[in-house]
PAMARLO-330436 format. One record per atom (N, C-alpha, C): residue in one letter; x, y, z. Coordinates in steps of 0.1 Angstrom, whole numbers, plus 5000, padded with zeros to 4 digits. Layout:
aXYZ...
This chain:
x275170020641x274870170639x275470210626x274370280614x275170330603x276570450606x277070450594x278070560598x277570680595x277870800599x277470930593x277970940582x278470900576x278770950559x277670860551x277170700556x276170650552x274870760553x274670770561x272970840567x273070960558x274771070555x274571140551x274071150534x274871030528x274670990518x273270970510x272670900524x270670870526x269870990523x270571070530x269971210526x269871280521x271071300514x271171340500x270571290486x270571120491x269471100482x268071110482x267671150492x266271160498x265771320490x266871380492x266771530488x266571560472x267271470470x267471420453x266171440448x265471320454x264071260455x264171110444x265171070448x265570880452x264470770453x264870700445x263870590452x264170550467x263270480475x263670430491x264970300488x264370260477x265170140474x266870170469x267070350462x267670400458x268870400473x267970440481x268370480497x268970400504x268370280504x268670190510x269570070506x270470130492x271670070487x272570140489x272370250497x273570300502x274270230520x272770130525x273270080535x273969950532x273869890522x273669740516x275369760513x275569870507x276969930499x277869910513x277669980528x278570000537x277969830539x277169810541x277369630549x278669550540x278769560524x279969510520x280869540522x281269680523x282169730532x282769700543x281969650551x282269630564x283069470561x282169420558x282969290553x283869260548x284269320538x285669340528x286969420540x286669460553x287169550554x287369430570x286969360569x287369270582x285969280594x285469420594x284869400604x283769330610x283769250604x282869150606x282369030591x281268920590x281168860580x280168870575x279668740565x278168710563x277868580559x277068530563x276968360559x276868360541x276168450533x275768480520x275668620517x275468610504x275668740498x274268830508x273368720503x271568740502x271868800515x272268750530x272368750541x273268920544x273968940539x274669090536x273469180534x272969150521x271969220517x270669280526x270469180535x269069150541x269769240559x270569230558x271069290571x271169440568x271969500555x271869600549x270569680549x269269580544x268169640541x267769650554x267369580565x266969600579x267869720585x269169770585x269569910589x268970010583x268770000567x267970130565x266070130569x266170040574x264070050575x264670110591x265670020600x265570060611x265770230612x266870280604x266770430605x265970490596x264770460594x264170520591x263470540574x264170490568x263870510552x262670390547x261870480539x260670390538x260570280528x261170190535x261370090524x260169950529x259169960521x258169850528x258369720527x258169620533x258469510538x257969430524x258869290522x258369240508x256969150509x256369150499x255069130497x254868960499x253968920505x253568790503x253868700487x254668580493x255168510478x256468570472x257268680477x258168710476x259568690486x259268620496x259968550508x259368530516x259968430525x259768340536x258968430547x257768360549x256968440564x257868530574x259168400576x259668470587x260568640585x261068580568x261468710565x260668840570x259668820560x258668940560x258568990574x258368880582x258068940594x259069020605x260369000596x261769050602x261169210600x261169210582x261169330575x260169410585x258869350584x257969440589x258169500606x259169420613x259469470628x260169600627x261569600618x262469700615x261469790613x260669790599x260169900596x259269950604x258669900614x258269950624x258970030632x260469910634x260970020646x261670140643x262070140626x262470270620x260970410621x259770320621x258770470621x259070490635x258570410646x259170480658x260570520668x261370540659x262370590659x263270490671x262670350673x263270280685x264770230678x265670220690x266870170691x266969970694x267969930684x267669790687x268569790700x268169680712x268469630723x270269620723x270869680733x272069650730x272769490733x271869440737x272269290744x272769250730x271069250730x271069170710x272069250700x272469340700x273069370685x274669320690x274769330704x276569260707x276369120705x274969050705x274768900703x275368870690x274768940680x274568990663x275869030662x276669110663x277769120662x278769050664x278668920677x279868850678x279368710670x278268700665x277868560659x278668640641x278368740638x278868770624x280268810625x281168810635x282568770634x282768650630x281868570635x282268440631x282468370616x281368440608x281168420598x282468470587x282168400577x283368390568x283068530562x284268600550x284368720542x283868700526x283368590523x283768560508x282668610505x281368660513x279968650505x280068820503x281368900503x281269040494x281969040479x282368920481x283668930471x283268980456x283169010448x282369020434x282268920427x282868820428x282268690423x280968650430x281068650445x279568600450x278468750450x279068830446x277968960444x277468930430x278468900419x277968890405x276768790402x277168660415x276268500415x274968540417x275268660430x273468740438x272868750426x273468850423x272668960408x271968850398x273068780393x272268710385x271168670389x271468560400x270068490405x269168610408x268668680415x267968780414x267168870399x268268870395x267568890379x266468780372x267568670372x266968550367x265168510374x264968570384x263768510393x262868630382x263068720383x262468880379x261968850367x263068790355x262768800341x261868620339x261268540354x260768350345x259368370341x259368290328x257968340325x257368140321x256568110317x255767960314x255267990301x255767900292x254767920281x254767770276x253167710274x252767600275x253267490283x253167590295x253667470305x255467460307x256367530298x258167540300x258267630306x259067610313x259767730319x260667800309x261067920308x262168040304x262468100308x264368160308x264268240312x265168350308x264168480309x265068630306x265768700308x267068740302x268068840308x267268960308x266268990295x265869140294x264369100288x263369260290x262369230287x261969200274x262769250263x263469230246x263069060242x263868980248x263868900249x262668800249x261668810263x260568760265x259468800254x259568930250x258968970238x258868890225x260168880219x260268800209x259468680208x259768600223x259268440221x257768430229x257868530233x255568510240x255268570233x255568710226x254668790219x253468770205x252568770205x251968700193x252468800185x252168730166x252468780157x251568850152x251668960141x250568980132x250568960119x248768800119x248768730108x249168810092x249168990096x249269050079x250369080080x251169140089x252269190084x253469130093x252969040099x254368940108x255068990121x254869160125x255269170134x254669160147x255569160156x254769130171x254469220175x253169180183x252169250186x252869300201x253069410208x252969440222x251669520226x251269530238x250169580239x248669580234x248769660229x246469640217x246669570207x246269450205x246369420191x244869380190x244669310180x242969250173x242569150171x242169100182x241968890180x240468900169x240268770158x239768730157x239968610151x238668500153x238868380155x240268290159x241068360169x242168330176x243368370164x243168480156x244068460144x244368660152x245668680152x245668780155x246368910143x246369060149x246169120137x246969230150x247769330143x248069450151x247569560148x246369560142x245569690142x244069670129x243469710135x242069710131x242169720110x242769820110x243069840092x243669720089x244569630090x244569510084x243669400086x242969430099x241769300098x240969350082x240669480083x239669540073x240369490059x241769500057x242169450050x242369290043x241769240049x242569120054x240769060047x239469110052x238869070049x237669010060x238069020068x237768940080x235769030082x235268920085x234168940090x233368900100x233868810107x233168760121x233668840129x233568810138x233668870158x235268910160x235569040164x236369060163x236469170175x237669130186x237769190197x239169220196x239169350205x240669370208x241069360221
């Protein structure tokens, strides 16, 4: 059961007008809490997180379940039960949450610590920013970054192109006035 200073917290962000995701790191915040603070553990950080996120769908905050290719079937199908049972406002079974409760005593304290919270982040980041280019993997701290090394150039003036630029004969161009400049006369799309 969250705490009332949690839920109150939720609402205040809600009032704000928060993202759900904004919302629902205020449950993720008391799950480390709880950990750091004895009252129970977590096998991993991810495992903290995912327990965090199922309190706030169960009370209610709309946080939709993650999309196909983004985790394990069974996940999803965790996600999608909570956020069900948060629209209808159902209570989880007391049997099971004292089940849940004395199996996460068991579990160890280290997965709040900020070294395994810093290890989360990264990895998580690291999934966000991988991109393939001819076939290699890369990968991005920031979107800056990925720019530099996928972004095509422009054959007149060398800089990179984001967004509209001007293909012709696979020779690229960052705006129509230097094709014209440039001389160019075949087929030319942007």
């Amino acid at each position: 059961m969250p705490e009332k200073e949690t839920l109150e917290r939720v609402r205040r962000d809600k009032r704000k007008g928060k993202s759900a995701s904004s919302q629902a790191g205020e449950f993720v915040r008391e799950e480390m809490h709880h950990i750091r603070e004895g009252k129970h553990g977590a096998r991993s950080s991810k495992q903290a997180i995912a327990i965090g996120l199922s309190k706030a769908r169960r009370t209610g905050v709309v946080l939709a379940p993650p999309k196909k290719g983004q985790t394990s079937e069974k996940t999803r199908r965790n996600a999608r039960r909570a956020f069900a049972a948060g629209r209808r406002n159902q209570a989880k079974s007391s049997r099971r949450s004292r089940a849940t409760g004395r199996a996460l005593r068991r579990e160890g304290h280290s997965a709040a610590t900020r070294r395994a919270l810093s290890r989360q982040a990264r990895s998580a980041a690291r999934k966000r920013t991988r991109s393939h280019l001819a076939g290699e993997p890369h990968t991005f701290d920031c979107f800056e970054c990925a720019i530099h090394l996928l972004a095509p150039e422009c054959a007149h003036c060398g800089c990179k192109i984001i967004g509209h630029g001007v293909e012709s004969n696979g020779v690229f161009y960052c705006c129509a006035h230097y094709v014209t400049q440039e001389g160019v006369r075949s087929e030319v799309r942007e």
